[in-house]
N, CA, C and O atoms as a Tripos MOL2 file, in Angstrom:
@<TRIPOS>MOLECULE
protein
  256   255    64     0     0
PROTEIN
NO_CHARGES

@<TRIPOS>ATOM
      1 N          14.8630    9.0180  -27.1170 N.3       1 UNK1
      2 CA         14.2960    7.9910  -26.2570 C.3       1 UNK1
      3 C          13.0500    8.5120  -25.5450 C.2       1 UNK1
      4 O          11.8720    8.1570  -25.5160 O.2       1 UNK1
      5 N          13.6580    9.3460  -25.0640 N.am      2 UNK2
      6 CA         11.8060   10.4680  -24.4840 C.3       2 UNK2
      7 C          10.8350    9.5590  -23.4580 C.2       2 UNK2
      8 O          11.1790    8.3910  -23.2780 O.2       2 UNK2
      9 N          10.1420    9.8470  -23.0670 N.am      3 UNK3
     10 CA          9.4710    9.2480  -21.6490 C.3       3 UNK3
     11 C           8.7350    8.2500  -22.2190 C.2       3 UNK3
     12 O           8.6330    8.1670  -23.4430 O.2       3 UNK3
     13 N           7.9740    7.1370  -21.1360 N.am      4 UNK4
     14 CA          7.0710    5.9170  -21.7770 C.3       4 UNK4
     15 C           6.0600    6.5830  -21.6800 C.2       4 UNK4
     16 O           5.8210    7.2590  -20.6790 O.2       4 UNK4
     17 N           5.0750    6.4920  -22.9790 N.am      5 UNK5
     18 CA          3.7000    6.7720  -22.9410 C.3       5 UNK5
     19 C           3.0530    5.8150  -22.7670 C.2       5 UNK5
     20 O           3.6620    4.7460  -22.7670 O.2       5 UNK5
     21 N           1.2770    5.7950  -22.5050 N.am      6 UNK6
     22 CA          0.4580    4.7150  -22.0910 C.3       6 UNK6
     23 C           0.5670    3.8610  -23.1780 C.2       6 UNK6
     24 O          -0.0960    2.8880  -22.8190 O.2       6 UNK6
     25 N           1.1180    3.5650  -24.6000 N.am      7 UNK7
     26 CA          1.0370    2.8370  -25.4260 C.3       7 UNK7
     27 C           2.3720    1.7580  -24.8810 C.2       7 UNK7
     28 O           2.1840    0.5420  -24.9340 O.2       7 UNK7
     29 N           3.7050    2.3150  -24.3630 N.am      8 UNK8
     30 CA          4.5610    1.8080  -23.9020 C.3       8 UNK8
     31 C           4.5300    0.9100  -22.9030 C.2       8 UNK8
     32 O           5.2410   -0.0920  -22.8270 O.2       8 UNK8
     33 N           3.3970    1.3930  -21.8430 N.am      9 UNK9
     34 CA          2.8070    0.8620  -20.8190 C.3       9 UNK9
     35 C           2.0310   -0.6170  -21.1460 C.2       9 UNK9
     36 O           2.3460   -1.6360  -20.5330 O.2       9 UNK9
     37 N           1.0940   -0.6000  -22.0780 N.am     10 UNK10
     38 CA          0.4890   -1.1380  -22.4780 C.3      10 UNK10
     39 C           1.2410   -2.3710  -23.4430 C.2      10 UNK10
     40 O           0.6490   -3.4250  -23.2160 O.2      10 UNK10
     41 N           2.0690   -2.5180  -24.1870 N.am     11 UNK11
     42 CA          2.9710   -3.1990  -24.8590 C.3      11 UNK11
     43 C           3.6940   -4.2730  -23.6520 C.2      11 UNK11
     44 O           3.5820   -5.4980  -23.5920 O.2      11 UNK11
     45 N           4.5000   -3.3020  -22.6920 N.am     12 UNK12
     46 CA          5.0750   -4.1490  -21.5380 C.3      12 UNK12
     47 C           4.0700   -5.2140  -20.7320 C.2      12 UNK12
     48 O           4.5340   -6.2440  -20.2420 O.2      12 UNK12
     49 N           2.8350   -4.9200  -20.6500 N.am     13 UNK13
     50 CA          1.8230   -5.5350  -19.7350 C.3      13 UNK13
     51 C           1.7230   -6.7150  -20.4320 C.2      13 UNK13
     52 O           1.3700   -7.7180  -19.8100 O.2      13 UNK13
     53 N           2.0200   -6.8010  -21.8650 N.am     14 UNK14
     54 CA          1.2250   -7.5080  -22.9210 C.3      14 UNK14
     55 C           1.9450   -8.6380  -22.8270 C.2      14 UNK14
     56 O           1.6140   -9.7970  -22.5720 O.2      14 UNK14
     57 N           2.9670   -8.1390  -23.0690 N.am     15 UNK15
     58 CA          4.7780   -8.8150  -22.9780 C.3      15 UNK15
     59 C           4.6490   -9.5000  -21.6150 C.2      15 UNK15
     60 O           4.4390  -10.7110  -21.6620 O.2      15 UNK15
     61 N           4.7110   -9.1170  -20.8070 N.am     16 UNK16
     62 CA          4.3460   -9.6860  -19.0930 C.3      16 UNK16
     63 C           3.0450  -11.2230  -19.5710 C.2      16 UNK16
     64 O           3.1670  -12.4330  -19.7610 O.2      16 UNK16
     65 N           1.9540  -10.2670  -19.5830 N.am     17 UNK17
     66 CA          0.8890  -11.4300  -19.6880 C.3      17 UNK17
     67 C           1.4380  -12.8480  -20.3460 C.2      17 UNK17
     68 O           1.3230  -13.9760  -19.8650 O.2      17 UNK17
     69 N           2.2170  -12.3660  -21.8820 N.am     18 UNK18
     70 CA          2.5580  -13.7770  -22.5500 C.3      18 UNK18
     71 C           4.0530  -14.4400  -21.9080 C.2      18 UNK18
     72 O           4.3770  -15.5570  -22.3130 O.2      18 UNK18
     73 N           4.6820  -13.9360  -21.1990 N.am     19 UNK19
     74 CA          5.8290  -14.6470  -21.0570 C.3      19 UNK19
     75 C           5.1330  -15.3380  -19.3470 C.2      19 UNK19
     76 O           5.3150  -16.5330  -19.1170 O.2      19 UNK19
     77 N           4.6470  -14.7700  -18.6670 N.am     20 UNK20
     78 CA          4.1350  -14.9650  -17.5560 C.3      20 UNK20
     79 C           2.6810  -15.9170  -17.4260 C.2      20 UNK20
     80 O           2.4450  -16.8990  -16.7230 O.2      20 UNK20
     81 N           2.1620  -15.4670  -18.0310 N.am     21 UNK21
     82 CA          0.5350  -15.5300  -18.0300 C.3      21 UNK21
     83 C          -0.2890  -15.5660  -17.0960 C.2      21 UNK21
     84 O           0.1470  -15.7280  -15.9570 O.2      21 UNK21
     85 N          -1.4620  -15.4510  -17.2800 N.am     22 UNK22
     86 CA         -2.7050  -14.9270  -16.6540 C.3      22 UNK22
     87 C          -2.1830  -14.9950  -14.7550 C.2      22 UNK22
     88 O          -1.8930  -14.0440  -14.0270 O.2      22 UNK22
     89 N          -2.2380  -16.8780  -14.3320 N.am     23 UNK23
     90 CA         -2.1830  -16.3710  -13.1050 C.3      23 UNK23
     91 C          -1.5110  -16.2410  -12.6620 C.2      23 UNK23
     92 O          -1.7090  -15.6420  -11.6050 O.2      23 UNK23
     93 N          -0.1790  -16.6110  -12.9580 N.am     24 UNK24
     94 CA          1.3070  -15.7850  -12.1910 C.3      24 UNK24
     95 C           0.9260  -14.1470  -11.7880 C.2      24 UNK24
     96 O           0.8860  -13.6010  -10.6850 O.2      24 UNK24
     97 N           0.7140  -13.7070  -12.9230 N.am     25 UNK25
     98 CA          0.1630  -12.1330  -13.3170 C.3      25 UNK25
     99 C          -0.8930  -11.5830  -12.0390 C.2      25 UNK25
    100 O          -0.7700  -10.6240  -11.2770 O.2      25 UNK25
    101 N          -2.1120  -12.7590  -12.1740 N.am     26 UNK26
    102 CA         -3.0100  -12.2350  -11.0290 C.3      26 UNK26
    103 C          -2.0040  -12.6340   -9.6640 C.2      26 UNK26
    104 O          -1.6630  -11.5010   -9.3230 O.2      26 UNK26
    105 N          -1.5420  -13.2880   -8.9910 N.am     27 UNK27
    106 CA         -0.4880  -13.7370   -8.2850 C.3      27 UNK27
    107 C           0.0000  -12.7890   -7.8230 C.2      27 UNK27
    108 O           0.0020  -12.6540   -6.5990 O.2      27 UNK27
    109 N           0.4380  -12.0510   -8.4700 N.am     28 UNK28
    110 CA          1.5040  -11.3870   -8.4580 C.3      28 UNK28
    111 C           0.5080   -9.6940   -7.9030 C.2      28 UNK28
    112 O           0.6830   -9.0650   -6.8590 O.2      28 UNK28
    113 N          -0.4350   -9.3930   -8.9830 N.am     29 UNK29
    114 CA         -1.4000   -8.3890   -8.1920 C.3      29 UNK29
    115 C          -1.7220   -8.6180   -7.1570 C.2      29 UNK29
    116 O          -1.5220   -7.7260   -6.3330 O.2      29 UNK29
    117 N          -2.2430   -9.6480   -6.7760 N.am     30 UNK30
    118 CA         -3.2450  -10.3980   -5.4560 C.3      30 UNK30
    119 C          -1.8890   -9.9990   -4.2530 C.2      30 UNK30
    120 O          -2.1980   -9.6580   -3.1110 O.2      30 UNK30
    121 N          -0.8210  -10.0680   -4.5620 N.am     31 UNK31
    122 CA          0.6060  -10.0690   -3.1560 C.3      31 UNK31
    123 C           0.5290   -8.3700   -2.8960 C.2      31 UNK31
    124 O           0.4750   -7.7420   -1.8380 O.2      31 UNK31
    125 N           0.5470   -7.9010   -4.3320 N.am     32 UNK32
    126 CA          1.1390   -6.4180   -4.3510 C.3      32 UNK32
    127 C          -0.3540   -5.5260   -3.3810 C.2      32 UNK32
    128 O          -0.3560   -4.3660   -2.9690 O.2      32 UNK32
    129 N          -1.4070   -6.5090   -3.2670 N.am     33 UNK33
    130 CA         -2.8120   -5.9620   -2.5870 C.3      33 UNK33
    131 C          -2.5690   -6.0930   -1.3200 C.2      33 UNK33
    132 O          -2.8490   -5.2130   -0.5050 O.2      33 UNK33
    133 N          -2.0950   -7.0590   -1.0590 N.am     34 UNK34
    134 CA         -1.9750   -7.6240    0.3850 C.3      34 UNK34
    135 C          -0.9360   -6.9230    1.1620 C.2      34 UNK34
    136 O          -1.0300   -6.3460    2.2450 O.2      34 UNK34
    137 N           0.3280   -7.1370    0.1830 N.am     35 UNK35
    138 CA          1.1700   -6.0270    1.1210 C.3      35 UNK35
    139 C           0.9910   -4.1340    1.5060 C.2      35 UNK35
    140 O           1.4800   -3.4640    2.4150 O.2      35 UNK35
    141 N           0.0750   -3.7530    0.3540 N.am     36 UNK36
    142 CA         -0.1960   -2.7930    0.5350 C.3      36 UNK36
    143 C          -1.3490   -2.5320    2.0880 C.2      36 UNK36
    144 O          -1.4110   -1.8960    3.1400 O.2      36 UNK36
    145 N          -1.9200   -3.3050    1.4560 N.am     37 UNK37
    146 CA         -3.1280   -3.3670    2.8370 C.3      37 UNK37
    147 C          -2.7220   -3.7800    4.4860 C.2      37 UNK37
    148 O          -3.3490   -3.5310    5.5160 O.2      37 UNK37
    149 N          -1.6980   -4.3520    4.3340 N.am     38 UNK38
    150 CA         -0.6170   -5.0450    5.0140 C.3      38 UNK38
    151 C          -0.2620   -3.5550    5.6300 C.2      38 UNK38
    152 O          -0.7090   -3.2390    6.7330 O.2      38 UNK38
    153 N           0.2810   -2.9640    5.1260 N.am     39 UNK39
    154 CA          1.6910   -1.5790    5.2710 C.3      39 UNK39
    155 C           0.5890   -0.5520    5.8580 C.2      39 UNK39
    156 O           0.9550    0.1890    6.7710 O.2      39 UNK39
    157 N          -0.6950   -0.4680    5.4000 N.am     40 UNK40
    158 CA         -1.8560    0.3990    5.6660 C.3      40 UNK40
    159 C          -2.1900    0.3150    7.4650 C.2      40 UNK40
    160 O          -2.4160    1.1360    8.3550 O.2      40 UNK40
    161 N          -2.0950   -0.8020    7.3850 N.am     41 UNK41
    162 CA         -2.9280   -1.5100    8.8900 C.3      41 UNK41
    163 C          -1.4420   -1.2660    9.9630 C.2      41 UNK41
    164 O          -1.3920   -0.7760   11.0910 O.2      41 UNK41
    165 N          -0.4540   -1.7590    9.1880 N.am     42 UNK42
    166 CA          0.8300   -1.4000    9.9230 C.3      42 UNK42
    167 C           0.7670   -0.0150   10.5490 C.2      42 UNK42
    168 O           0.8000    0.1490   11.7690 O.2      42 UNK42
    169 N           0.6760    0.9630    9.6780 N.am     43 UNK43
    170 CA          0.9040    2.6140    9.9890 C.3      43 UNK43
    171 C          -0.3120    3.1070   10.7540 C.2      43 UNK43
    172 O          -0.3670    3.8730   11.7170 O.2      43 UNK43
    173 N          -1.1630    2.5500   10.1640 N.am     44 UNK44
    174 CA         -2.9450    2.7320   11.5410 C.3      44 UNK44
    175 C          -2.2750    2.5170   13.1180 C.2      44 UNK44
    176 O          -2.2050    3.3620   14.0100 O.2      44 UNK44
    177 N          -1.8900    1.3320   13.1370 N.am     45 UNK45
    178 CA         -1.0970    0.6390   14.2040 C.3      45 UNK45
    179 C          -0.0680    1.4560   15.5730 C.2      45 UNK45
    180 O          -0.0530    1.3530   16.8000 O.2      45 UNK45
    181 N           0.8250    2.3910   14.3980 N.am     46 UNK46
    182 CA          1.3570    2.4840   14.7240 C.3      46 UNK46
    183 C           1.3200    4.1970   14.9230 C.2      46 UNK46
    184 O           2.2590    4.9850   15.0390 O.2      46 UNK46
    185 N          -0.4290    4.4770   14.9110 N.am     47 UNK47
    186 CA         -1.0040    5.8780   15.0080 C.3      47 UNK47
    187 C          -1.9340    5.7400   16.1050 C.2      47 UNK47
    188 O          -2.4360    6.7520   16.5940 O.2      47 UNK47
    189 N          -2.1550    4.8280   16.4500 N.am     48 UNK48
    190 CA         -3.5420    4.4730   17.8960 C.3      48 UNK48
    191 C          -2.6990    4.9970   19.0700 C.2      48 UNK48
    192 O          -3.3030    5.9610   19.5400 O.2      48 UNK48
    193 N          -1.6100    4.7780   19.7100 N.am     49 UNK49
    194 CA         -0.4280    4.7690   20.5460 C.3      49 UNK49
    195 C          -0.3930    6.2570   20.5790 C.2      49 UNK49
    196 O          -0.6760    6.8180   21.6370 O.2      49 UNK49
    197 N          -0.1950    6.6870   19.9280 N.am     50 UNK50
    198 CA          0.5070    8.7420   20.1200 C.3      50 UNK50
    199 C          -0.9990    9.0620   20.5730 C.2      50 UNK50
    200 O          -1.0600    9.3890   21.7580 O.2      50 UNK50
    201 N          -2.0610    9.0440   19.9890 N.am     51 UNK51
    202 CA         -3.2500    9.1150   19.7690 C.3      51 UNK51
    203 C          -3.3310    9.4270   21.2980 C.2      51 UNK51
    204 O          -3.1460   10.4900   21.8890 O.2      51 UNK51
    205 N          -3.7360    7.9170   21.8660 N.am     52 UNK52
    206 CA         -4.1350    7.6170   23.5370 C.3      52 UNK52
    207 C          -3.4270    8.5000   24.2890 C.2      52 UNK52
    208 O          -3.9170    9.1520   25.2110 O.2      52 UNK52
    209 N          -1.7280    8.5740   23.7570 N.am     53 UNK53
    210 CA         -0.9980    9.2570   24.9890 C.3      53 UNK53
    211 C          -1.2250   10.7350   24.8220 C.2      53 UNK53
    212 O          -0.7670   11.6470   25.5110 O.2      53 UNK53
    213 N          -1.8550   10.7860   23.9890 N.am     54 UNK54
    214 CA         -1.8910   12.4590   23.4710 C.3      54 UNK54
    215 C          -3.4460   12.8690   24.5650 C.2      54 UNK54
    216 O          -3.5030   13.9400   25.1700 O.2      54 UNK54
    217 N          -4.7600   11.6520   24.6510 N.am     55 UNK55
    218 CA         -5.7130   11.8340   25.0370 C.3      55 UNK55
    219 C          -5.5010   11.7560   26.5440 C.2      55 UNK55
    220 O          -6.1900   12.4300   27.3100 O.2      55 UNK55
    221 N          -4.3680   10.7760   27.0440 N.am     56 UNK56
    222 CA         -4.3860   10.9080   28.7580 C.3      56 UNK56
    223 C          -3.8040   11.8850   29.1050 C.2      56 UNK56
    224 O          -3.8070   12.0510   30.3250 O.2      56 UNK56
    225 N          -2.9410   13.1240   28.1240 N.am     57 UNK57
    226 CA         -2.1160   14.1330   28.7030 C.3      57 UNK57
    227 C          -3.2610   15.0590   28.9700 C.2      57 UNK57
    228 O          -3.5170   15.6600   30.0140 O.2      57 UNK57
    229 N          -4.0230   15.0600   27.6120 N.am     58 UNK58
    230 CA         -4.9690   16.1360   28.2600 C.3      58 UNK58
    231 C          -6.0460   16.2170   29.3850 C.2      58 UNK58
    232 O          -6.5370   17.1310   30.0460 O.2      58 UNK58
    233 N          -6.2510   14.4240   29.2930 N.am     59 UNK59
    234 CA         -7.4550   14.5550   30.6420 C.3      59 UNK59
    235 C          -6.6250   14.6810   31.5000 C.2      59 UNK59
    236 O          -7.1370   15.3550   32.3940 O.2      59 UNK59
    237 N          -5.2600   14.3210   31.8360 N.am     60 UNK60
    238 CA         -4.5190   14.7570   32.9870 C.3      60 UNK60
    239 C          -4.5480   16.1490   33.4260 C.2      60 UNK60
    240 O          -4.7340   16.4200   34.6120 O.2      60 UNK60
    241 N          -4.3760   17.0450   32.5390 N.am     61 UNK61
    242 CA         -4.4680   18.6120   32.3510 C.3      61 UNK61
    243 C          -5.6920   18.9860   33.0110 C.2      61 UNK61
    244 O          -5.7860   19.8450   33.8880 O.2      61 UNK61
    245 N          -6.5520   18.3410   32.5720 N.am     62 UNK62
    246 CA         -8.2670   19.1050   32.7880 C.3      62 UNK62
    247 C          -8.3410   18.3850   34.2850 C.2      62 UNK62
    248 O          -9.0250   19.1010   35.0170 O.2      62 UNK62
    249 N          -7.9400   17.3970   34.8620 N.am     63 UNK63
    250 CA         -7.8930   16.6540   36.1750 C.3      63 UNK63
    251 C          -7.0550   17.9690   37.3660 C.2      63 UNK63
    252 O          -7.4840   18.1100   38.5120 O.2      63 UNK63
    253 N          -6.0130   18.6990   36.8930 N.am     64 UNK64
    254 CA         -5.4150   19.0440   37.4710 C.3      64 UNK64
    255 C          -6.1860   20.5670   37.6060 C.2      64 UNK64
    256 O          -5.7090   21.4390   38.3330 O.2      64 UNK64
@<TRIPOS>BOND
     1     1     2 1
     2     2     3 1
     3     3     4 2
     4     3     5 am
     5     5     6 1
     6     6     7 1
     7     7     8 2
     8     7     9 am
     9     9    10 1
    10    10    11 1
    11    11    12 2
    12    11    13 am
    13    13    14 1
    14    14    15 1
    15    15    16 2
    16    15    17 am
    17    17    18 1
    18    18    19 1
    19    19    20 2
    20    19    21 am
    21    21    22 1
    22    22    23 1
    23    23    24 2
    24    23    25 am
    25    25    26 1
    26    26    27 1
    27    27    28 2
    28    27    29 am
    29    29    30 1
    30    30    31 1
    31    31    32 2
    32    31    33 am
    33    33    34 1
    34    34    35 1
    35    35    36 2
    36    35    37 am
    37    37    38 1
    38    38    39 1
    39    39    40 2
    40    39    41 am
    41    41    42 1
    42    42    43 1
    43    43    44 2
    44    43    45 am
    45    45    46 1
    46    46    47 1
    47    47    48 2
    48    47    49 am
    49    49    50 1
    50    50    51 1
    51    51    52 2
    52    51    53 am
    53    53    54 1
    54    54    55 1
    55    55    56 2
    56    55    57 am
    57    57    58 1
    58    58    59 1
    59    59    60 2
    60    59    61 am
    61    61    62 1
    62    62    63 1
    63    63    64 2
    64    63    65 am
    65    65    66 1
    66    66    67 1
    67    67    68 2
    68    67    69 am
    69    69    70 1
    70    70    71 1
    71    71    72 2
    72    71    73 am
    73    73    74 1
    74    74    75 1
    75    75    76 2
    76    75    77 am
    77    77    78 1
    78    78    79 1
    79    79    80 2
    80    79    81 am
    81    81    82 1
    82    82    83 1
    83    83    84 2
    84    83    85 am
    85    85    86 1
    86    86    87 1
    87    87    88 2
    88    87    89 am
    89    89    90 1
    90    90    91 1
    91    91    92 2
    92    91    93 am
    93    93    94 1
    94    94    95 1
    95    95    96 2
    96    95    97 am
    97    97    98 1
    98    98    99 1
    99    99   100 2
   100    99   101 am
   101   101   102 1
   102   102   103 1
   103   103   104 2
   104   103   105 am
   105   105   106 1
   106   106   107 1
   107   107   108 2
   108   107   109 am
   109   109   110 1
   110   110   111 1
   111   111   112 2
   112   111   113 am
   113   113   114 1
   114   114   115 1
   115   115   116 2
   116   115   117 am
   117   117   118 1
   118   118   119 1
   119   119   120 2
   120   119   121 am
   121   121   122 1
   122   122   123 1
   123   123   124 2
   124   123   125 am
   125   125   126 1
   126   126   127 1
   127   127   128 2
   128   127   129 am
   129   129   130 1
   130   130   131 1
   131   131   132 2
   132   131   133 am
   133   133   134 1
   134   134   135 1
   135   135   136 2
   136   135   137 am
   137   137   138 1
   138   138   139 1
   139   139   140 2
   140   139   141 am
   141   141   142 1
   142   142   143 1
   143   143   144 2
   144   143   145 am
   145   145   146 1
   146   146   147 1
   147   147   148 2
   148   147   149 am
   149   149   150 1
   150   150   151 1
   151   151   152 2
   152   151   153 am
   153   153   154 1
   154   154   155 1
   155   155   156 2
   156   155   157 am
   157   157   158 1
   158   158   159 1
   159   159   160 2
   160   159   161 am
   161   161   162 1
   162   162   163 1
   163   163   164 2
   164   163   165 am
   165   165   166 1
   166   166   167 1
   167   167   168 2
   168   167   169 am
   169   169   170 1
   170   170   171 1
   171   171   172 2
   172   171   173 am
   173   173   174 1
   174   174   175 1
   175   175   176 2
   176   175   177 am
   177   177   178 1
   178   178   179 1
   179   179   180 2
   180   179   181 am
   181   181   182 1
   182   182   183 1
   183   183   184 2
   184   183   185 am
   185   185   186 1
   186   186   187 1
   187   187   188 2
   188   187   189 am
   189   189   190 1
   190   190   191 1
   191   191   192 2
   192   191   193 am
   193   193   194 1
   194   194   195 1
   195   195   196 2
   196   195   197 am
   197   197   198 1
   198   198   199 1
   199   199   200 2
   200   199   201 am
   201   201   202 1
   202   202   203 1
   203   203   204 2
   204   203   205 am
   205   205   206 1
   206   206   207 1
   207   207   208 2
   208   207   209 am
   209   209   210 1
   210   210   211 1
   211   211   212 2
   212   211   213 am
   213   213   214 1
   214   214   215 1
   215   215   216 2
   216   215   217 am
   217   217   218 1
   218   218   219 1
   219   219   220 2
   220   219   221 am
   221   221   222 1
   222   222   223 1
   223   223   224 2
   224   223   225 am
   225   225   226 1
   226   226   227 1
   227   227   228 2
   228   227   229 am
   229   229   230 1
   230   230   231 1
   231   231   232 2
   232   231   233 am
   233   233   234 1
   234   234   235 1
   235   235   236 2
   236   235   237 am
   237   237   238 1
   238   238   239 1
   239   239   240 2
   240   239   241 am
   241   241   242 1
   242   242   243 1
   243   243   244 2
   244   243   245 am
   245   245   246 1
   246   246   247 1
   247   247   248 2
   248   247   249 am
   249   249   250 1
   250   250   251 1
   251   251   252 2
   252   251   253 am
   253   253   254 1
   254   254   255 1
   255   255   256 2
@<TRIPOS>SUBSTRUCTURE
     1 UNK1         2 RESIDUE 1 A UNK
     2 UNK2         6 RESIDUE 1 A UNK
     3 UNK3        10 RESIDUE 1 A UNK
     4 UNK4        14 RESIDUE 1 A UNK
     5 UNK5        18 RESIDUE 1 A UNK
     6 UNK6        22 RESIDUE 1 A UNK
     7 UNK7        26 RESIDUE 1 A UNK
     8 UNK8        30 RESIDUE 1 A UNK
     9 UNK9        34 RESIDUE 1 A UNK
    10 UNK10       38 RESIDUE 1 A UNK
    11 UNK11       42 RESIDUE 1 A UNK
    12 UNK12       46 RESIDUE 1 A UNK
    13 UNK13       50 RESIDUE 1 A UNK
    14 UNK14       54 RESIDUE 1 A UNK
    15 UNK15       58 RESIDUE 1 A UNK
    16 UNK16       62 RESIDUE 1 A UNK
    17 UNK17       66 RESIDUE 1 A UNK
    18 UNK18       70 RESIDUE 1 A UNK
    19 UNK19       74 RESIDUE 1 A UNK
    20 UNK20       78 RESIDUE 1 A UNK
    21 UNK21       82 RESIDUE 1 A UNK
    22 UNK22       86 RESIDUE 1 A UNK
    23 UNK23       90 RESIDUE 1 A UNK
    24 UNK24       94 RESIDUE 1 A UNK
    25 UNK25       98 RESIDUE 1 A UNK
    26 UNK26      102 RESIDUE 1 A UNK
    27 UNK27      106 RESIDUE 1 A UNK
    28 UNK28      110 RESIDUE 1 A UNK
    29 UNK29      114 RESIDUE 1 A UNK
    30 UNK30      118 RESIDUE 1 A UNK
    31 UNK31      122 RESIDUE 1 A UNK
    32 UNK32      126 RESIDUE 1 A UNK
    33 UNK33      130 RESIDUE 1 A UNK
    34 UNK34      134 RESIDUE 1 A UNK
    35 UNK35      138 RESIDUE 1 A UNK
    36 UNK36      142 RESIDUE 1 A UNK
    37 UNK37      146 RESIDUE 1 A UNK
    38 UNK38      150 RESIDUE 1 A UNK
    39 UNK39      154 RESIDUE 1 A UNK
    40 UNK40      158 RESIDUE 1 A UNK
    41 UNK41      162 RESIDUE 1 A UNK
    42 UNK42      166 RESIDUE 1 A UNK
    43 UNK43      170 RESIDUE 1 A UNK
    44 UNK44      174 RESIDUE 1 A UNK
    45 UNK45      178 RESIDUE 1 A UNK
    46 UNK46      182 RESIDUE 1 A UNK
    47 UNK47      186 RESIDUE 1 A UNK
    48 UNK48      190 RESIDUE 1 A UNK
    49 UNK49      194 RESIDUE 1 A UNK
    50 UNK50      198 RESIDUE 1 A UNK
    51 UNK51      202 RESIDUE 1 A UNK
    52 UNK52      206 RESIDUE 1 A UNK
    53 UNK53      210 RESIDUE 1 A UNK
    54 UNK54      214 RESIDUE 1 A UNK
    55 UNK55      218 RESIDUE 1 A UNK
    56 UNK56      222 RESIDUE 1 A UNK
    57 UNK57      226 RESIDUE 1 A UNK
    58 UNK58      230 RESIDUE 1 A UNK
    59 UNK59      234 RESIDUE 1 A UNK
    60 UNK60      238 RESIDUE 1 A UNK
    61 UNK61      242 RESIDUE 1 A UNK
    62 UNK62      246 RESIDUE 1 A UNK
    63 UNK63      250 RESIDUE 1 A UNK
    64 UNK64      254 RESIDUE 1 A UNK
């Protein structure tokens, strides 16, 4: 059975395109973009916060 090569890859996509077609297919990329970009902005989000408290400890430090 042995691993999928890019020809394997390529067969399945094909298979996808005709049982699916074109824009289900783009559909379906266009979500998988969004949530990624989605999850990106999430984790930015949720890096601004440590960030600030990390920047008022130290001007607190240099204040003191």
């Amino acid at each position: 059975m042995g691993e999928f090569s890019l020809w394997h890859w390529l067969l399945v996509i094909a298979i996808a395109l005709l049982l699916f077609g074109t824009s289900k297919f783009a559909a379906v990329g266009k979500g998988l973009g969004e949530g990624i970009r989605n999850f990106k902005a999430s984790m930015k989000e949720g890096e601004e916060p440590k960030k600030e408290k990390e920047e008022e400890k130290k001007s607190q430090t240099e204040k003191s």
